[in-house]
TORTI-639036 format. One record per residue (C-alpha): x, y, z; residue number from 1; chain; residue in three letters. Coordinates in nm, 4 decimals. Layout:
<site <X; Y; Z>; NUM; A; ALA>
...
// end
This chain:
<site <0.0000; 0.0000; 0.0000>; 1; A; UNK>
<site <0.1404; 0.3523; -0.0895>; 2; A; UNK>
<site <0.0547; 0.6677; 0.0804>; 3; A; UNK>
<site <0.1254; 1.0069; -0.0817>; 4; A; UNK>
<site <0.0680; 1.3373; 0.0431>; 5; A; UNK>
<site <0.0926; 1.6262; -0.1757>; 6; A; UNK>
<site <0.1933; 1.9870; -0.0412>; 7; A; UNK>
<site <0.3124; 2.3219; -0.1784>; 8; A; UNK>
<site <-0.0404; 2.4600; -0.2816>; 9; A; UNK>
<site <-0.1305; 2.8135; -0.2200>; 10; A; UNK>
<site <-0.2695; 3.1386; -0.3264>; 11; A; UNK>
<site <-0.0811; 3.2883; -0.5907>; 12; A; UNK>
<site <-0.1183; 3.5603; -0.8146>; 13; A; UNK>
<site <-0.1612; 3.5277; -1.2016>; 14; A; UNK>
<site <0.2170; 3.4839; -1.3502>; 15; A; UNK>
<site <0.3310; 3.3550; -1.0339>; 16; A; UNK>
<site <0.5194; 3.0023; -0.9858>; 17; A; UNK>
<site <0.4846; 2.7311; -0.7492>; 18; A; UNK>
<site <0.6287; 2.3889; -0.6710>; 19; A; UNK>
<site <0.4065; 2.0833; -0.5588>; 20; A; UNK>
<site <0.5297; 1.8069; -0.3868>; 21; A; UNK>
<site <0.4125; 1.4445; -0.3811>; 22; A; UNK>
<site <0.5999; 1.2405; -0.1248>; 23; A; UNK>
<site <0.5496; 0.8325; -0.1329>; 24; A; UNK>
<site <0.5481; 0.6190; 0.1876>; 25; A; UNK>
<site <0.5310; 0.1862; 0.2016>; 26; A; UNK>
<site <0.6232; 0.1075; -0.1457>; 27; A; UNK>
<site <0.9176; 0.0688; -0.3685>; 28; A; UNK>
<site <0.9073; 0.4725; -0.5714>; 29; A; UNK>
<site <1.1035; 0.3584; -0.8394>; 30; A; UNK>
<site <0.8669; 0.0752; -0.9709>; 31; A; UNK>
<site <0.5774; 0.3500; -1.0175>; 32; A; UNK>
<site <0.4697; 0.5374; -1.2662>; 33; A; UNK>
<site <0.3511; 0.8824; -1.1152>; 34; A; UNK>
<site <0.0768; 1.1476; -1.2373>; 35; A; UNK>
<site <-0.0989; 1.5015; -1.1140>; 36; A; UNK>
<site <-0.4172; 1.5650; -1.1387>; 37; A; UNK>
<site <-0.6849; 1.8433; -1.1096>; 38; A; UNK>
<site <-0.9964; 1.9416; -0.9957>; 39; A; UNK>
<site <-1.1957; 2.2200; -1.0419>; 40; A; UNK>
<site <-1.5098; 2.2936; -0.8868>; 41; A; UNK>
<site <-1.8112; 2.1984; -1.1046>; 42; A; UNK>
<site <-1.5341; 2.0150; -1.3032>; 43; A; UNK>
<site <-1.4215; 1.6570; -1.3419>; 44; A; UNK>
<site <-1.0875; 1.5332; -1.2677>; 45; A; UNK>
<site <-0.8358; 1.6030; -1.5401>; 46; A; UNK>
<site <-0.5196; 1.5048; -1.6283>; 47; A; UNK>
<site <-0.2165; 1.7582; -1.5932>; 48; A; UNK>
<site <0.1369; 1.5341; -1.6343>; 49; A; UNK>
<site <0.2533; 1.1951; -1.5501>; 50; A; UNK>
<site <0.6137; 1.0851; -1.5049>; 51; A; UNK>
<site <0.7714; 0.7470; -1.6024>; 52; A; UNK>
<site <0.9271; 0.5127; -1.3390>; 53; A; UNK>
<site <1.3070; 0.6725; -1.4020>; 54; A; UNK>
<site <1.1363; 0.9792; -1.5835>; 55; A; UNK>
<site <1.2412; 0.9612; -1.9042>; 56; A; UNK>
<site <0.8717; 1.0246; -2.0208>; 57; A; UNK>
<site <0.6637; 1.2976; -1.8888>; 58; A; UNK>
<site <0.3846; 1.3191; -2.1437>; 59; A; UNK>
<site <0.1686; 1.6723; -2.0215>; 60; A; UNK>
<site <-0.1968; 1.8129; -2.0827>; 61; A; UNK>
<site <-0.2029; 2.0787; -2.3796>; 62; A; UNK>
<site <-0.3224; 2.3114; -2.1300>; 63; A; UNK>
<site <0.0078; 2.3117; -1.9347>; 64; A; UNK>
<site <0.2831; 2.2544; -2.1806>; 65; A; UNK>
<site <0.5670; 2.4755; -2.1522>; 66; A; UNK>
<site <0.4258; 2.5912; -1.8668>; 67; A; UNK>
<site <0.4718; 2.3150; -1.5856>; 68; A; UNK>
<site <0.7754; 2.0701; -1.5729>; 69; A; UNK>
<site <0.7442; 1.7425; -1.3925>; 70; A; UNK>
<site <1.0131; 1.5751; -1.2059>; 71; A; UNK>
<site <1.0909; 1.2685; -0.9810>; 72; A; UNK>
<site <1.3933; 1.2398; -0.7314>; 73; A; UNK>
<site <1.3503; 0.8083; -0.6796>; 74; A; UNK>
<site <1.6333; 0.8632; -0.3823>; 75; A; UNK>
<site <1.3673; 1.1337; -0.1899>; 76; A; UNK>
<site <1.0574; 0.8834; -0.2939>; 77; A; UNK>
<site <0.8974; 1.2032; -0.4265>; 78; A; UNK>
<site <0.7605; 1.3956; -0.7138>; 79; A; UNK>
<site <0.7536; 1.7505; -0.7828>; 80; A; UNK>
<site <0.5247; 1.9587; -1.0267>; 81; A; UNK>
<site <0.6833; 2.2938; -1.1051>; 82; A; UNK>
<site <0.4298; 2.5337; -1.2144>; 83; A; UNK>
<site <0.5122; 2.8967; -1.4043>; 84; A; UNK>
<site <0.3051; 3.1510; -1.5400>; 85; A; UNK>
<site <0.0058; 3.0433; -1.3331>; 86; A; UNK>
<site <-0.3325; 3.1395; -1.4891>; 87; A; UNK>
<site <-0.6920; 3.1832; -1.3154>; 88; A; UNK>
<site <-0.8149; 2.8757; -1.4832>; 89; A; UNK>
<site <-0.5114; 2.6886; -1.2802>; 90; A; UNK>
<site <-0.6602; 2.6887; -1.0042>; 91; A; UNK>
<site <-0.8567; 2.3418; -0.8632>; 92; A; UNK>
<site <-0.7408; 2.1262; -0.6181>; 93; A; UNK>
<site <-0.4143; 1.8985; -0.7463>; 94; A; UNK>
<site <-0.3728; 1.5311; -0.6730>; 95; A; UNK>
<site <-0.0896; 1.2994; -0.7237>; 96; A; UNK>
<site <-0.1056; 0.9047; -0.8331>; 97; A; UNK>
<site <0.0499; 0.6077; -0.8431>; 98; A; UNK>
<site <0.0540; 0.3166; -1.0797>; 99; A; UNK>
<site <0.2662; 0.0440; -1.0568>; 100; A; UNK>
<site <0.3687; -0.0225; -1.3894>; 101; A; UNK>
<site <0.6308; -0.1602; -1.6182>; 102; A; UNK>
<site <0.6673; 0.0470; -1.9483>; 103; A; UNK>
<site <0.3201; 0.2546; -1.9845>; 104; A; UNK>
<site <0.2750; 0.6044; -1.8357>; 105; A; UNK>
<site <-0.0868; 0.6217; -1.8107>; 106; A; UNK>
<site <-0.2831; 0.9368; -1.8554>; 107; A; UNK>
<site <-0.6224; 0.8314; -1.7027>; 108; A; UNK>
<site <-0.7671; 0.8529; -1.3936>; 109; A; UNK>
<site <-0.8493; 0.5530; -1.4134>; 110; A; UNK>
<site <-0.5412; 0.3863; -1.4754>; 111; A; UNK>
<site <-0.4171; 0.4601; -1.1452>; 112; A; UNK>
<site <-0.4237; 0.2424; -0.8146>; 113; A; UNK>
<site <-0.3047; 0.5034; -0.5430>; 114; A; UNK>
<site <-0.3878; 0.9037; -0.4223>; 115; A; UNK>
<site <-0.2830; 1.1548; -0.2556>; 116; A; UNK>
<site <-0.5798; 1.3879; -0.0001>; 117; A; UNK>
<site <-0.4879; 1.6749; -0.2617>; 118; A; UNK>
<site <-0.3663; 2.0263; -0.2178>; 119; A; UNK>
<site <-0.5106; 2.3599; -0.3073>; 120; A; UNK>
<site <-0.4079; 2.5959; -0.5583>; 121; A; UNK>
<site <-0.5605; 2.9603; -0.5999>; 122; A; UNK>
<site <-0.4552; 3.1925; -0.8857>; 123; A; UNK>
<site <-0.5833; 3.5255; -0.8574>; 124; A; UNK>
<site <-0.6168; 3.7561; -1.1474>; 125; A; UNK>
// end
């Protein structure tokens, strides 16, 4: 069984950066692929980036490229989400997954086995 817990959200003005974290507890970190997620209110869960097991492969949401940059430190057993030039529509509450997983980086919701409680992030105009 993993555990993660996210931090780093906030309240942020538009253009602003922050960094998430995603830390991983009771599982091997390297044999997982790894994902963020967002909610908005009203709004369904949607995919923002996912990371492969040694992170060669970070496959993002159109909405986000060139904007946010995921990484993965295997030695910390966490994940990061760097996020520039925040915009209003940014904001939602941000999740990170796990999916243990050999080759495929999945991009679902679905296709993941283990979440974080979420953290919030606010971008004010």
């Amino acid at each position: 069984q993993v555990r993660l817990v996210e931090s780093g959200g906030g309240l942020v003005q538009a253009g602003d950066s922050l960094r998430l974290s995603c830390a991983a507890s009771g599982g091997t970190f390297s044999s997982y692929a790894m994902g963020w997620f967002r909610q908005a209110p009203g709004n369904e869960r949607e995919f923002v980036a996912a990371v492969s097991r040694r992170g060669g492969n970070t496959p993002y949401a159109d909405s986000v490229k060139g904007r946010f940059t995921i990484s993965r430190d295997n030695a910390k057993n966490t994940m990061y989400l760097r996020m520039n030039s925040l915009k209003p529509e940014d904001t939602a509450i941000y999740y990170c997954a796990a999916k243990q997983a050999q080759w495929v980086v999945p991009v679902k919701s679905y296709e993941y086995d283990y979440w974080g409680q979420g953290t919030q992030v606010t971008v004010s105009s």
